[in-house]
C-alpha positions, 0 to 999 in steps of 0.5 A: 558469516553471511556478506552484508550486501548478501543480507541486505538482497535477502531482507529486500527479498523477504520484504517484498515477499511479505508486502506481496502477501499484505497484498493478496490478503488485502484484495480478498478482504475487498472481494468478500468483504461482508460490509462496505466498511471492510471494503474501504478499509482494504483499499485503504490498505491496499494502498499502504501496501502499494506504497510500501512496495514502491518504497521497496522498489526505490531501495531496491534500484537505489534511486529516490525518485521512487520515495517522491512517487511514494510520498504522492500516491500516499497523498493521492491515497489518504484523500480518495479514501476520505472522500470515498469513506464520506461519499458512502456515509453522506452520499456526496463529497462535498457540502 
């Protein structure tokens, strides 16, 4: 029978291996996205995908200060894509 804390360091280490492939995947759909659209979705994903490795990290070093960090870029991250999203629909931010 495997330790528990051996599980939990191989579960952090599949899990950090899965979000760097999330990654990867997620900057070659933004370098030959065919459309503009597909590129914002990439990096609203590489975004999710930076959070999640962040989150990843705080597990990892046991320290929550990462999950603050986390909690910001997600808002920092939600808002430049809505603004970005807009400024090429629209072609300005704001009204």
């Amino acid at each position: 029978m495997i330790a528990p804390d051996r599980l939990y360091d191989l579960a952090l280490v599949i899990a950090f291996a899965a979000v760097a492939l999330a990654q990867i995947l997620a900057m070659i759909r933004l370098v030959i996205g065919p459309t503009t659209g597909d590129r914002i979705l990439a990096l609203d994903t590489m975004v999710i995908d930076a959070i999640g490795m962040i989150v990843l990290v705080g597990l990892a070093q046991g320290t929550q200060i990462y999950f603050e960090a986390a909690l910001i870029f997600a808002m920092l991250g939600f808002v430049s894509t809505v603004a970005y999203a807009r400024f090429i629909l629209r072609g300005d931010i704001i009204e």
